[in-house]
C-alpha positions in Angstrom: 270.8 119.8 208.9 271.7 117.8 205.6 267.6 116.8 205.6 266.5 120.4 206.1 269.4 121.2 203.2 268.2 118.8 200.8 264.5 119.8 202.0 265.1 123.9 201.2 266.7 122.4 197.4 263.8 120.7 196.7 261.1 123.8 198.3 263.3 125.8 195.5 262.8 123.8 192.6 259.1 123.3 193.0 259.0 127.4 193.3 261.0 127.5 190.0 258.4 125.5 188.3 260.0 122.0 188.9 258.0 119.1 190.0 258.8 117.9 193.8 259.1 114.3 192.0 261.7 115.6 189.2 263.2 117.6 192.1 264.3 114.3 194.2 265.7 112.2 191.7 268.9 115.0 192.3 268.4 113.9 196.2 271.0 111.2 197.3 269.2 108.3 197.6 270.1 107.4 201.5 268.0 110.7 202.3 265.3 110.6 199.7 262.7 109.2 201.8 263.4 111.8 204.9 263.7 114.5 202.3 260.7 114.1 200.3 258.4 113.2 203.9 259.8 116.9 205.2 259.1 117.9 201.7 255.3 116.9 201.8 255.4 118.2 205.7 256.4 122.1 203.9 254.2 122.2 201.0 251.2 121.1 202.8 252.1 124.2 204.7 253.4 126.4 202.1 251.0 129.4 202.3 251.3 129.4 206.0 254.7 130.3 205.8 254.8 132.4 203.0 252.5 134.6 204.6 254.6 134.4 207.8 258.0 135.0 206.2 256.6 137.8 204.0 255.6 139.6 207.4 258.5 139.0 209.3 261.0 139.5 206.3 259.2 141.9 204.1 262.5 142.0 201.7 262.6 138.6 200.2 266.1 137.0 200.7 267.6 135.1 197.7 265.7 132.2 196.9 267.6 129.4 197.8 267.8 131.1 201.5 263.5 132.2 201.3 263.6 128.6 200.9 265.4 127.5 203.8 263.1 130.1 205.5 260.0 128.9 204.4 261.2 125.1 205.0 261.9 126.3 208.3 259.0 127.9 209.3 256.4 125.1 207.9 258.1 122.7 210.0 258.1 125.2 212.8 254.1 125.5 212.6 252.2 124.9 215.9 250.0 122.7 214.4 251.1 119.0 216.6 252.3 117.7 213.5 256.1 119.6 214.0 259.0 117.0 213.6 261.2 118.8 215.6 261.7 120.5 219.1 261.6 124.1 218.1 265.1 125.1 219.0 266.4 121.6 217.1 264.8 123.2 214.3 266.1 126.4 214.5 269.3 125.1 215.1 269.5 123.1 212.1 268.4 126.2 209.7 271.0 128.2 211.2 273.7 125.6 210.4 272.5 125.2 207.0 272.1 128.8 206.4 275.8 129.7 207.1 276.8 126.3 205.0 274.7 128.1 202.3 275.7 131.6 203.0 277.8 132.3 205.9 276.6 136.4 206.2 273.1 135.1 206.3 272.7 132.9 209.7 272.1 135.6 212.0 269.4 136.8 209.8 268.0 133.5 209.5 268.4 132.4 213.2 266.5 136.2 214.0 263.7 135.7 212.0 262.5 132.2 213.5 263.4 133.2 217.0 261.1 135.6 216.3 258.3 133.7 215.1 258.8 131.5 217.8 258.4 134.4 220.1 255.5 136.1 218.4 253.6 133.1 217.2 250.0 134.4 218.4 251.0 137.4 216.4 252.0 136.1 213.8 249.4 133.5 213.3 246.7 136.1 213.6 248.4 138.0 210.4 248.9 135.2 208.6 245.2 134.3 209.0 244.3 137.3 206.9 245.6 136.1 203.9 243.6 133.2 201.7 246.9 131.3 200.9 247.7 131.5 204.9 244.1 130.5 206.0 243.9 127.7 203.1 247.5 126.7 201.8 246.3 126.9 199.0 247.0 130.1 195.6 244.0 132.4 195.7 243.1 131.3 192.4 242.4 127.3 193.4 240.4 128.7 196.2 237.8 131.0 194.1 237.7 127.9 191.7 236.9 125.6 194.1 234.3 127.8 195.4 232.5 128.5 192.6 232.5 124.8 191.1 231.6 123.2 194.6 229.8 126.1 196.5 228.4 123.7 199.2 232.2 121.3 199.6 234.9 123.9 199.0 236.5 124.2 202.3 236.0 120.5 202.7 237.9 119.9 199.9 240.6 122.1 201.0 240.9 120.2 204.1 240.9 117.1 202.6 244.0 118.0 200.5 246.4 118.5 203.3 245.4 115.5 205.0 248.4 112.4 204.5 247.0 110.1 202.3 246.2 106.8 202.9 248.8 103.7 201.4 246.4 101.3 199.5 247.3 98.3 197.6 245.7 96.1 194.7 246.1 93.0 195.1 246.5 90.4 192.4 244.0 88.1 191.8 245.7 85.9 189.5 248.0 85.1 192.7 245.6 84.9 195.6 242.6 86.0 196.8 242.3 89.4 199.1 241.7 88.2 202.1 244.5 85.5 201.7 246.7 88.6 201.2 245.1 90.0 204.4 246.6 87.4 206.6 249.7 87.3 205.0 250.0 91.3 206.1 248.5 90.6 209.4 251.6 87.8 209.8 254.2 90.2 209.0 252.8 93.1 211.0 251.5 95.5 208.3 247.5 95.4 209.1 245.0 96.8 206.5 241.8 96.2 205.5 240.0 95.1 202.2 238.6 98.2 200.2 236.5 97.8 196.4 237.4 94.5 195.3 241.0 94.1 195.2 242.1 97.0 197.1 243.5 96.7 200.9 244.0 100.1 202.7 247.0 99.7 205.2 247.0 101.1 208.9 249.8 102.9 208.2 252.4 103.6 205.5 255.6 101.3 205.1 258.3 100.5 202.3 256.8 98.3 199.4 260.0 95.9 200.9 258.5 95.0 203.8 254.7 93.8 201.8 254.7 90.1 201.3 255.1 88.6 198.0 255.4 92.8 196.5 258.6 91.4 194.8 257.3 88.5 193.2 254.2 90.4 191.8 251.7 89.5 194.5 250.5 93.4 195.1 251.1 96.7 193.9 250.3 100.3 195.3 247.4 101.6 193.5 245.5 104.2 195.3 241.6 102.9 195.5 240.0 105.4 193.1 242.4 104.1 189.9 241.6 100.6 190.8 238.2 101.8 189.2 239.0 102.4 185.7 240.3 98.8 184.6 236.8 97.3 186.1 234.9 99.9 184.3 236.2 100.2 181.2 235.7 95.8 181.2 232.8 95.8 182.3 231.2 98.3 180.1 232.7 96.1 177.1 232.5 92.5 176.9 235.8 91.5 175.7 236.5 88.5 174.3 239.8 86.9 175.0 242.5 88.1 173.1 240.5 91.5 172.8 243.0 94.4 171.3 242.8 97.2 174.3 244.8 100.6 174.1 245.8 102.4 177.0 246.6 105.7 175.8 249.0 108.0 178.0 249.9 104.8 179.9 252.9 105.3 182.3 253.2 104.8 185.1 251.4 101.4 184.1 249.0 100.9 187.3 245.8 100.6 185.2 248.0 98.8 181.9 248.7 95.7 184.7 245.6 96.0 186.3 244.1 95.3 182.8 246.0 92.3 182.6 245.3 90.7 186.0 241.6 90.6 185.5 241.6 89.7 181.6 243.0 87.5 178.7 244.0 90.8 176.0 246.5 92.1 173.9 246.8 95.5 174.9 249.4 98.1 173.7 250.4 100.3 176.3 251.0 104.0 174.4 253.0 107.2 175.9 254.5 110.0 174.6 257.7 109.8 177.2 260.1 107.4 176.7 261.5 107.8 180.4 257.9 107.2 181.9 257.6 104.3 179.9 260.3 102.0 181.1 258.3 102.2 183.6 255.5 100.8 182.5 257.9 97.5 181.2 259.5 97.3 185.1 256.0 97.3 186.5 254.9 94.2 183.8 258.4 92.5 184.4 257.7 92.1 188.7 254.4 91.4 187.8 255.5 88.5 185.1 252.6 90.0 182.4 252.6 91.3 178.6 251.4 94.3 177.1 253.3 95.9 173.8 255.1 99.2 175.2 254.9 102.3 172.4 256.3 105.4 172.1 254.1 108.1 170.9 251.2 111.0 171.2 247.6 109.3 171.2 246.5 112.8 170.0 248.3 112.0 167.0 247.4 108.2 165.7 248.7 108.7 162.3 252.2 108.9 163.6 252.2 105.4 165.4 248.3 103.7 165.0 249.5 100.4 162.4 245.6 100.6 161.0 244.2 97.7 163.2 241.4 98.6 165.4 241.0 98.5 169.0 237.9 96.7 171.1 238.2 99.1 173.4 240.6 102.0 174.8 241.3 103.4 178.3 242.6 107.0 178.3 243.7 108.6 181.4 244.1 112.0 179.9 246.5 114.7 181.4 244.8 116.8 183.9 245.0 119.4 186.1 245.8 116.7 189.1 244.1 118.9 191.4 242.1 115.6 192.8 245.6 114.0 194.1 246.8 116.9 195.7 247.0 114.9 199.0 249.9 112.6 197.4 251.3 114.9 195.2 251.3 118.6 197.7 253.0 120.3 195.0 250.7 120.5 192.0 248.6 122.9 193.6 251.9 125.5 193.7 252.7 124.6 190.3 249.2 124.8 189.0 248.6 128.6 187.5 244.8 129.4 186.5 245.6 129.2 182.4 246.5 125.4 183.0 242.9 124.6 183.3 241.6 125.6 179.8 244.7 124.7 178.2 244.6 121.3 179.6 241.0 120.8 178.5 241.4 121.7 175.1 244.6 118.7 175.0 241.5 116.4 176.5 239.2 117.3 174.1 242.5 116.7 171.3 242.7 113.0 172.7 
């Protein structure tokens, strides 16, 4: 019941606007990893049961209880992919529910008996609406259609599939099949994707990849291992080249830089906290770039005159192409974020 607790807090800060991410640094960390992996479970299934609860509880309850519900109900779904035995669920949202408000665990305990009861009902209604046949807002769903008439409901699928772990090997360090054997040795298959990439069998802690400490490998997911290649290979850079890599944090593409060339590059962001990271990523990875703090849509306030060879900018987006790792941005997304966040493109 503590998961399923710390699961509903996060459901309702995501709901308020909040990203999952932000939401779990106020997770203790012990349960952070089963909390954010039920997390990802719910909001891949978030229209599902928001179209279930709505007809089996009209009246919406407070929210932090409709989001016990609608935690409860997503891992409920009859899809093979439920965590739980059905009554180990229920049980466990009842417990929480009177731990969050006593008056309010016979309600909850009556509404998924229910759906566990009526489920062929149920999922027949729910079917009716496009966030219960899709999981995704009604708004994503036209877009989608009318940008990719022939792919749409591919795409849709796509997005609640689990995404794969892949890894970028460093080059510097060893070659990728080299790294392949040393995965194969410790248990964690894979196989080489792209040039440095390595796609694993299945998921694991970064703790238990060989040499991940020392700055053999980092997690880079294989369609961002593309940018540093293109950008070098569309420039040749002489060593020592000046690079920029505007909007920088997290620092995948900033390292990634460094591990296939010789540069100077200043690694620019307008968040201080996102930064750091950036710097930790360089430090396990025992390469330089100058950090800065600052918006590259306004160079006048931190641009010292000299010019650049060449600049990578990974501009903020809609993220609506990494909704598999990130199952929250598409309930966070509204419709105005797409011009908006176009015209801040066109700015940088």
């Amino acid at each position: 019941s503590r998961l399923l607790d710390h699961t509903a807090d996060a459901i309702a800060a995501v709901r308020g606007g909040r990203s999952l991410t932000e939401a779990l640094t106020h997770c203790p960390a012990e349960v952070r990893p089963g909390v954010q992996a039920l997390s990802f479970h719910v909001l891949r299934r978030l229209g599902q049961a928001q179209a279930a609860r709505a007809w089996l509880a009209p009246k919406a309850p407070p929210k932090a209880l409709d989001a016990l519900l609608l935690s409860a109900l997503a891992l409920l779904w009859p899809d093979g992919e439920a965590p739980y035995a059905d009554h180990t669920l229920v049980d466990h949202a009842v417990t929480t529910a009177r731990q969050r408000l006593p008056a309010s665990a016979a309600f909850v305990n009556a509404v998924l008996r229910r759906f566990v009861r009526e489920q062929a009902a149920v999922l027949e209604i729910v079917q009716r609406t496009v966030p219960g046949r899709t999981n995704h807002p009604e708004w994503w769903v036209q877009r989608l259609q009318a940008d990719w008439p022939d792919h749409w409901q591919a795409l849709l699928a796509a997005n609640d599939r689990r995404p794969p772990m892949t890894l970028r090997v460093n080059t510097r360090r060893g070659s990728v099949d080299a790294y392949l054997a040393r995965l194969n040795e410790a248990g964690v298959p894979g196989r080489a994707i792209g040039t440095q990439g390595v796609v694993l069998d299945a998921p694991c802690p970064v703790t238990r990849l060989p040499g991940f400490a020392d700055g053999d490998v980092s997690v880079q997911d294989a369609a961002a291992q593309r940018a540093a290649p293109l950008l070098l290979a569309g420039v040749p850079l002489p060593p020592g080249a000046r690079v920029l890599d505007a909007c920088a944090a997290p620092g995948g593409k900033t390292a990634h830089l460094l591990e296939l060339a010789e540069l100077d590059v200043l690694a620019l962001d307008q968040d201080a906290t996102r930064l750091s990271r950036v710097d930790d990523t360089l430090r396990r990875l025992q390469l330089h770039a100058t950090t800065q703090v600052g918006d590259a849509s306004q160079p006048d306030a931190w641009w010292d005159g000299r010019a650049f060879d060449a600049i990578l900018l990974d501009a903020p987006c809609t993220a609506s192409g990494i909704v598999r790792r990130h199952p929250d941005v598409r309930w966070l997304r509204r419709s105005s974020d797409v011009p908006t966040l176009a015209a801040l493109q066109a700015r940088l």
